[in-house]
C-alpha positions as CSV (number, residue, x, y, z in Angstrom):
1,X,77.3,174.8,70.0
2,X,74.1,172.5,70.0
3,X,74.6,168.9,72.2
4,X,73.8,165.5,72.0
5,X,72.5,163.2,74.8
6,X,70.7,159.9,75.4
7,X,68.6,158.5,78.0
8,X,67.0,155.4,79.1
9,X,64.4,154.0,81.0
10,X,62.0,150.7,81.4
11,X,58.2,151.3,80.4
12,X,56.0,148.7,81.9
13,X,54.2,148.2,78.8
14,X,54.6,146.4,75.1
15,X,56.3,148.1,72.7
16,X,53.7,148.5,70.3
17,X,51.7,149.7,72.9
18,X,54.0,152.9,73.5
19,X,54.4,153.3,70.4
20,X,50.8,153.6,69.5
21,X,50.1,155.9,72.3
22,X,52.8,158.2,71.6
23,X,51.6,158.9,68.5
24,X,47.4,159.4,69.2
25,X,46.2,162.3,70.5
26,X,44.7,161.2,73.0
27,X,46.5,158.9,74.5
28,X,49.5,161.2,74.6
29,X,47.5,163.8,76.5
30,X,47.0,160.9,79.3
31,X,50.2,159.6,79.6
32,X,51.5,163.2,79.6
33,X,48.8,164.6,81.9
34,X,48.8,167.6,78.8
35,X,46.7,168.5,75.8
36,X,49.3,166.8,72.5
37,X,48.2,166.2,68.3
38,X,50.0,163.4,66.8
39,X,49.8,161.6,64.1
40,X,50.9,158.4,62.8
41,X,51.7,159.6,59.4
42,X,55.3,160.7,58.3
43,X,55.7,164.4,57.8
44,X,52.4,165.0,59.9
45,X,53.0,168.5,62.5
46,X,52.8,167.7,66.4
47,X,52.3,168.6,69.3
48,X,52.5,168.5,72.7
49,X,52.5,169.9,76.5
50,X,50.0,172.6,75.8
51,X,51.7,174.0,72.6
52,X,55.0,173.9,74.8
53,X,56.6,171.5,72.0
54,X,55.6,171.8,68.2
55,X,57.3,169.5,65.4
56,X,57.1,166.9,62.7
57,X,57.5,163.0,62.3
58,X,60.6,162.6,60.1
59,X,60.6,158.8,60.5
60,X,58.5,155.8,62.0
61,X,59.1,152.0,62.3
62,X,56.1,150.2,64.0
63,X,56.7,149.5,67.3
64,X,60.3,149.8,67.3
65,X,61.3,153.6,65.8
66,X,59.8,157.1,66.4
67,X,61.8,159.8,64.7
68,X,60.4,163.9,65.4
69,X,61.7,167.1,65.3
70,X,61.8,169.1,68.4
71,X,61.4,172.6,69.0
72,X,60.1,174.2,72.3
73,X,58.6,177.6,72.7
74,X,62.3,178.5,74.0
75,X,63.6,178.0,71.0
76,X,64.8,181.1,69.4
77,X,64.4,182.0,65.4
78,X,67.8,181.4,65.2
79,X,67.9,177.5,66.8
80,X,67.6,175.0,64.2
81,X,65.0,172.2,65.4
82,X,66.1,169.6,67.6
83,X,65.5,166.0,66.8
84,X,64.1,163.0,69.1
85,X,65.1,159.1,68.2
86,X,62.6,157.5,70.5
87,X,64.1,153.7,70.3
88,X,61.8,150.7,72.0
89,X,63.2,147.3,72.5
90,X,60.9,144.9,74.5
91,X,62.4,142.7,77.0
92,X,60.2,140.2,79.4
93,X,56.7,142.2,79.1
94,X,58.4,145.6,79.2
95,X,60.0,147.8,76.7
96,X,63.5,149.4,77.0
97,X,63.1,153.0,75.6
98,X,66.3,154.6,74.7
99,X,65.7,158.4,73.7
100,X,68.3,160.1,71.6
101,X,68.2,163.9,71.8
102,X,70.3,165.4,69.2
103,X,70.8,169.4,68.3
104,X,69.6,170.8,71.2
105,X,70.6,174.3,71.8
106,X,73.9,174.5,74.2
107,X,72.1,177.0,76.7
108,X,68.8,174.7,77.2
109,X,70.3,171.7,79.2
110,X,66.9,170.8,81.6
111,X,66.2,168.5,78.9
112,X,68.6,166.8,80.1
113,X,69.2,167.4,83.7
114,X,65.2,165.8,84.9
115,X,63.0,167.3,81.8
116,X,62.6,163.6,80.4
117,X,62.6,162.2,83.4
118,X,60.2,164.6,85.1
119,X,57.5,165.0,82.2
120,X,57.6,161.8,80.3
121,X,59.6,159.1,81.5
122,X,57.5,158.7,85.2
123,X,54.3,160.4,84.2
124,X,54.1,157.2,81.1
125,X,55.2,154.7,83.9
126,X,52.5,155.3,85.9
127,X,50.2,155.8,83.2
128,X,50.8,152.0,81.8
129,X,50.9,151.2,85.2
130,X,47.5,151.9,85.8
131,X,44.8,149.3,86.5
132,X,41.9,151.2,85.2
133,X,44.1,151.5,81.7
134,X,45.4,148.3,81.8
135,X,41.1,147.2,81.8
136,X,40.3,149.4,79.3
137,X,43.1,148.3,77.2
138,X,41.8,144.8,77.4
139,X,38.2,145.7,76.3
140,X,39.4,147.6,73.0
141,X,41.5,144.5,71.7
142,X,38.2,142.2,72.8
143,X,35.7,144.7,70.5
144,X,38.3,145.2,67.9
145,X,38.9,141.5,67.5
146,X,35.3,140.8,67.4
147,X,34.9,143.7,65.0
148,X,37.7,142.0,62.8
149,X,35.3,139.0,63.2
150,X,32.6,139.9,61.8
151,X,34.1,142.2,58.6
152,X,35.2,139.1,57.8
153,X,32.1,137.1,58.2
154,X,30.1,139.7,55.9
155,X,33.0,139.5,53.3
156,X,32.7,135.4,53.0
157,X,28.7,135.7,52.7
158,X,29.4,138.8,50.0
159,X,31.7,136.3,48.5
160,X,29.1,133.2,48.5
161,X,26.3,135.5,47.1
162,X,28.1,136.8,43.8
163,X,28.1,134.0,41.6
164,X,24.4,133.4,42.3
165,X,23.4,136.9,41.8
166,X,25.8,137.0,38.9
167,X,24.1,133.3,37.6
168,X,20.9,135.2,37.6
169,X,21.4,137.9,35.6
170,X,22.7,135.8,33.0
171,X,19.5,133.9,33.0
172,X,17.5,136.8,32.7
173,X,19.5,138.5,29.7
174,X,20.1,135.5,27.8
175,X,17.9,135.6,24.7
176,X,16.6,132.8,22.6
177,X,17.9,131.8,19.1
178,X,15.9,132.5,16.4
179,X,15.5,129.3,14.3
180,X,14.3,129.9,10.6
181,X,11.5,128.4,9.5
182,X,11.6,125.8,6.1
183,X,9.3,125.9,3.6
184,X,8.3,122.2,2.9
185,X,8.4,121.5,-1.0
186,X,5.0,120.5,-1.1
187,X,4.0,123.9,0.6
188,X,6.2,125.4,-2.7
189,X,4.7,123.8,-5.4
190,X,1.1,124.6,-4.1
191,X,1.9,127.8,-3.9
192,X,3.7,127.9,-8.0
193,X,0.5,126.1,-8.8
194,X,-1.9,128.6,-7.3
195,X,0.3,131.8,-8.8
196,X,-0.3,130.4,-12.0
197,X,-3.9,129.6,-11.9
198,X,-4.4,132.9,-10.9
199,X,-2.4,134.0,-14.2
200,X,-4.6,132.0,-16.5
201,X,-8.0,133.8,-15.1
């Protein structure tokens, strides 16, 4: 019969932080120390330890809720997929995870007994532990705020420039009303008078 079991352990990082890493390629292959493909998008396949652990997100909750289906290369055609519930709850600069591990097959209990520990839980310690990361971290919020800065600088000059270009247009294409011209009644008569001289000659 396929088990149940849940774990917990204290990340040295934000929550959102984890969370974002956990699901980009890259930074998952860091903190794991092993090629991964994730995705932040619900239904997307994963991956991770070399190919060891394929699966799917089922359900995500920024920063608080990573739901995926688990299967290892262990897993026989017959084992139904296991399913992770990584929970993160931050608490004074650090993030309690709680990991839920549900459906795993009866046999396979390392999971359990150091797995987590062993190839996540200290390997992503010391990864948001790290200095160097901790620097790098720092610069990509400064370039993605200044980034965010200046989208929205070019948006309020975009803005600003409309109605003149628009103003402009309307100047151009605006055509001038044709007045009709009055024939004065002096103008008529000469004109009777002159159609019937020319009838008498």
């Amino acid at each position: 019969m396929p088990y149940d079991f849940k774990l917990t352990t204290t990340i040295p990082a934000p929550a959102q932080e984890i969370y974002d890493a956990w699901l980009d390629s890259l930074s998952h292959s860091e903190m794991t120390r092993a090629e991964a493909s994730m995705s932040n998008e619900i239904g997307a396949e994963v991956s991770a330890w070399d190919g060891y652990i394929t699966g799917r997100n089922l359900e995500l909750v920024p920063g608080e809720r990573i739901v995926q289906s688990w299967r290892t290369t262990q897993f026989s055609d017959e084992h139904e997929d296991s399913i992770i519930t990584v929970v993160l709850e931050e608490i004074d600069g650090s993030t309690l995870l709680t990991l839920m591990h549900a459906n795993v097959p009866d046999e396979q209990t390392s999971y359990e007994q150091g797995g987590w520990q062993e190839y996540y839980f200290k390997p992503m310690k010391g990864y948001f532990s790290s200095p160097e990361r901790a620097t790098v971290g720092a610069r990509a919020k400064l370039a993605a705020a200044k980034t965010k800065r200046k989208r929205a600088a070019m948006s309020t000059k975009s803005k600003r420039r409309t109605p003149k270009a628009k103003a402009t247009i309307g100047k151009k294409n605006k055509s001038k009303p044709v007045v009709p011209t009055k024939t004065s009644p002096k103008h008529a008569k000469g004109a009777k008078r002159k159609s019937g001289r020319a009838r008498k000659t």
